[in-house]
C-alpha positions as protocol buffer text, in pm:
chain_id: "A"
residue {
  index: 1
  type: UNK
  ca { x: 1047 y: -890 z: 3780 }
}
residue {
  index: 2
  type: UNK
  ca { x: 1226 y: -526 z: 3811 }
}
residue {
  index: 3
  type: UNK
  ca { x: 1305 y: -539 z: 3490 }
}
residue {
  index: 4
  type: UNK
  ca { x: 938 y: -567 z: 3427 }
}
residue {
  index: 5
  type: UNK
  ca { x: 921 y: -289 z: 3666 }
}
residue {
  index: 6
  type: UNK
  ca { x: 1158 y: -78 z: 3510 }
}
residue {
  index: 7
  type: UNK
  ca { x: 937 y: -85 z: 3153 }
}
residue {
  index: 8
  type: UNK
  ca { x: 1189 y: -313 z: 2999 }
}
residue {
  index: 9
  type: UNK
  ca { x: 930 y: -523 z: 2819 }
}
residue {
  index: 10
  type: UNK
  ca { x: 732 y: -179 z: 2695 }
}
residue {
  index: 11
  type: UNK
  ca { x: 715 y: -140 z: 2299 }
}
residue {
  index: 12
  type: UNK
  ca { x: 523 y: 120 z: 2085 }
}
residue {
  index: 13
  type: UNK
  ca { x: 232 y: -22 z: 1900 }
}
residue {
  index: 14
  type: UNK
  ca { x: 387 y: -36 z: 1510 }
}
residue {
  index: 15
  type: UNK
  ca { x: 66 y: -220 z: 1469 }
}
residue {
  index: 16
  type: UNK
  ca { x: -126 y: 82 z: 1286 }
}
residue {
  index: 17
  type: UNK
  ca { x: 196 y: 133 z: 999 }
}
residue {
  index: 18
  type: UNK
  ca { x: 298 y: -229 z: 1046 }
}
residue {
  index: 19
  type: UNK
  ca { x: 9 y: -467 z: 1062 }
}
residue {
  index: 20
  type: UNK
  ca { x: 187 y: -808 z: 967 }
}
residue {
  index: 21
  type: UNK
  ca { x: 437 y: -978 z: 1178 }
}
residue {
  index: 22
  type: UNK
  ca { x: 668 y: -1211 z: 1128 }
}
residue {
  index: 23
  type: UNK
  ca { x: 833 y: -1483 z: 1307 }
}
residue {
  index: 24
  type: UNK
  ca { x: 1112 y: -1724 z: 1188 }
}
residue {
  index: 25
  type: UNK
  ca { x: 1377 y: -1922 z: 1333 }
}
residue {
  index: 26
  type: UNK
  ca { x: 1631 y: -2090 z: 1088 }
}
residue {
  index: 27
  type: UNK
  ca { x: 1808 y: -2405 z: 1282 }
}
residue {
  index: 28
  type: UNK
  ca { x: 2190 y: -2375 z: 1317 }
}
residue {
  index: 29
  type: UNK
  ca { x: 2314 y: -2594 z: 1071 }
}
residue {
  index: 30
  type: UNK
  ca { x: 2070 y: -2450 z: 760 }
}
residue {
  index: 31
  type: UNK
  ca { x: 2155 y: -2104 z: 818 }
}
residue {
  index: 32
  type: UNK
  ca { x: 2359 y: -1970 z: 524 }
}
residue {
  index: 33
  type: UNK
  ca { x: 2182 y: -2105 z: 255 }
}
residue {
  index: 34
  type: UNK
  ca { x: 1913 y: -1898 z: 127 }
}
residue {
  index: 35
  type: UNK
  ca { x: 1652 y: -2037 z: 332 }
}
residue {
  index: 36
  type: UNK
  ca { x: 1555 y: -1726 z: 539 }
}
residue {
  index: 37
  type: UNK
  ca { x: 1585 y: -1488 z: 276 }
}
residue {
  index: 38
  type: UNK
  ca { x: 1361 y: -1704 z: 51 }
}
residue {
  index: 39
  type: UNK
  ca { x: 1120 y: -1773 z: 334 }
}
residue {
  index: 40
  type: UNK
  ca { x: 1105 y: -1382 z: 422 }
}
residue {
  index: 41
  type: UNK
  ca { x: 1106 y: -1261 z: 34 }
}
residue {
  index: 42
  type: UNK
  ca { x: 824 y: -1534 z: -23 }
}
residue {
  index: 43
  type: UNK
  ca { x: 657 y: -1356 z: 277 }
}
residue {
  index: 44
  type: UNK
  ca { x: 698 y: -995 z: 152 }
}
residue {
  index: 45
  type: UNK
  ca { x: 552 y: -1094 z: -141 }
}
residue {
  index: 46
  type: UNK
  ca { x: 262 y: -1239 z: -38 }
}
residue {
  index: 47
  type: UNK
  ca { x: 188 y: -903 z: 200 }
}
residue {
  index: 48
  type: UNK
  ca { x: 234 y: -735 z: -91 }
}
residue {
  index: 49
  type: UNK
  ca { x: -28 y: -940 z: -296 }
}
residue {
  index: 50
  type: UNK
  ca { x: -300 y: -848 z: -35 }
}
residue {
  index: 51
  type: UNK
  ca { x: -243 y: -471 z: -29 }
}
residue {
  index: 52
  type: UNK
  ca { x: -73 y: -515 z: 349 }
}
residue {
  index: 53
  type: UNK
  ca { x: 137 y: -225 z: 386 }
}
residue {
  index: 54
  type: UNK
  ca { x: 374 y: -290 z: 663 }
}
residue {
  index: 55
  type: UNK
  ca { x: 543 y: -573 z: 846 }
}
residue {
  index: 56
  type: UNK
  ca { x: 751 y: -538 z: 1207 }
}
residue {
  index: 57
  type: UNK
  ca { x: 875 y: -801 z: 1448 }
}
residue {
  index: 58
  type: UNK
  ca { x: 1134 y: -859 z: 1688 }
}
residue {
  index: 59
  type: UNK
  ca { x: 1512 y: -970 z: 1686 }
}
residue {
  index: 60
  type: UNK
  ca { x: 1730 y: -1050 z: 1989 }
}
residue {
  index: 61
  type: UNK
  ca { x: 2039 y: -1037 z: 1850 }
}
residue {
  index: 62
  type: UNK
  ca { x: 2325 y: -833 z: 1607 }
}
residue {
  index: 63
  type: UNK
  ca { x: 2308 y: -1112 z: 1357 }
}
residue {
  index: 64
  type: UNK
  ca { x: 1962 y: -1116 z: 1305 }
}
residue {
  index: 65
  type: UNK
  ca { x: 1976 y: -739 z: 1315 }
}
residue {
  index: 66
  type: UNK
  ca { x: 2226 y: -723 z: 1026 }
}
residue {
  index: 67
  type: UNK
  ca { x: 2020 y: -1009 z: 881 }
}
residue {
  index: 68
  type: UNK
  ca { x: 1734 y: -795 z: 825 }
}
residue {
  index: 69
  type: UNK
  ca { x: 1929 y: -486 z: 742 }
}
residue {
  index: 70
  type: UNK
  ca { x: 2036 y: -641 z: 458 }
}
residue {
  index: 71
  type: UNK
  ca { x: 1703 y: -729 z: 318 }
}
residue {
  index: 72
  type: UNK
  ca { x: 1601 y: -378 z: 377 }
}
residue {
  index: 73
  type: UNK
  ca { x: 1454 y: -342 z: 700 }
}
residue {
  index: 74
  type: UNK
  ca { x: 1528 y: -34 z: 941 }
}
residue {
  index: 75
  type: UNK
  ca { x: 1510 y: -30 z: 1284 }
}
residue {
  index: 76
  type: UNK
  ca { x: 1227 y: 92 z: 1439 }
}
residue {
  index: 77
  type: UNK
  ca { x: 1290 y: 73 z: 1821 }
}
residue {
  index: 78
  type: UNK
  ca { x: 1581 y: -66 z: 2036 }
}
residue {
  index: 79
  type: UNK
  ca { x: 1636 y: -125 z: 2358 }
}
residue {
  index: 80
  type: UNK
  ca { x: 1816 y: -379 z: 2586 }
}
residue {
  index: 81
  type: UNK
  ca { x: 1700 y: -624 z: 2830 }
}
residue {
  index: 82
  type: UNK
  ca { x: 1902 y: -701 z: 3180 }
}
residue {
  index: 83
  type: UNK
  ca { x: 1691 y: -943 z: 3291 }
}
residue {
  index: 84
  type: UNK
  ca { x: 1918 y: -1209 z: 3246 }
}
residue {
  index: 85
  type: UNK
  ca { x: 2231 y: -1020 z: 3315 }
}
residue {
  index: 86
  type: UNK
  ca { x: 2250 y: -1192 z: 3619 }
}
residue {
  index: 87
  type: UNK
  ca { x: 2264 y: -1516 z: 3467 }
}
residue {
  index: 88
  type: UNK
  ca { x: 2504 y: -1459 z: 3182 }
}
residue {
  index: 89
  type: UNK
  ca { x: 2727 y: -1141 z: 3260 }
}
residue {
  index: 90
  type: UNK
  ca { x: 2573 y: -965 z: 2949 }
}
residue {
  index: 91
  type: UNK
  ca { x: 2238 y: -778 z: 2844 }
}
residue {
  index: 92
  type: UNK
  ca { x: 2022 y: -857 z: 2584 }
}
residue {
  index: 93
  type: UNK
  ca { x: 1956 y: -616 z: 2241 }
}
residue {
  index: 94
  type: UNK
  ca { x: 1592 y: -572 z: 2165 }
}
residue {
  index: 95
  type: UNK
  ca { x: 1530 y: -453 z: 1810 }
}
residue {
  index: 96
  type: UNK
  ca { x: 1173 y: -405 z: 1664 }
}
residue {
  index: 97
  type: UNK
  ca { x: 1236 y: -438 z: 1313 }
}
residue {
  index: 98
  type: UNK
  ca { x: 988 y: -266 z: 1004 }
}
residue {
  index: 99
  type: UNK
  ca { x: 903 y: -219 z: 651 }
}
residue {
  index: 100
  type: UNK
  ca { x: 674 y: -38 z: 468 }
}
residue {
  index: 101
  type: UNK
  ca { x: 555 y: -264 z: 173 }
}
C-alpha cells in the first residue's frame, strides 16, 4: 500500500497518441522462435489497416524491453516498482512502451 501511496502505480494517459494496446505473453519454452514477433507484426499490421495510429503497453522486465526495442518501439515512460522489494531483495522496472503507426 505505500507504494500506492507514494504514486508508484501513476502513468500518463498515452491513450490520446496511442489508442491500441497490446498484451502478450509467450510461454517459456516457445520463446525464441518467431512467435512474438509474428504475433506483434501481425498486430501492427492490422492497426495499420484501420487507420489506428498508435499502440503503447506495458513491460516488466529488460528482456521484454530490448524485445520491443528491437521491433522499433521507444520508451515512453519508466519507472520502478518497490512493492515487492521486500519479498525478493530487488525492484521492479516499469516501462510503458509506444509506436506511432
Amino acid at each position: 500500500m505505500y507504494s500506492y501511496f507514494k504514486g508508484e502505480f501513476t502513468v500518463p494517459d498515452f491513450s490520446r497518441e496511442y489508442p491500441a494496446a497490446l498484451h502478450i505473453n509467450i510461454a517459456s519454452e516457445y520463446r525464441g522462435k518467431m512467435i512474438g514477433s509474428l504475433l506483434v507484426n501481425h498486430f501492427l499490421q492490422f492497426l495499420k489497416e484501420k487507420k489506428v495510429k498508435g499502440i503503447h503497453f506495458g513491460v516488466l522486465s529488460e528482456k521484454a524491453k530490448r524485445f520491443f526495442l528491437k521491433l522499433d518501439f521507444e520508451i515512453l515512460f519508466s519507472e520502478e516498482y518497490t512493492f515487492l522489494r521486500f519479498i525478493s531483495g530487488e525492484t521492479l522496472p516499469h516501462y510503458i512502451m509506444g509506436k506511432k503507426l
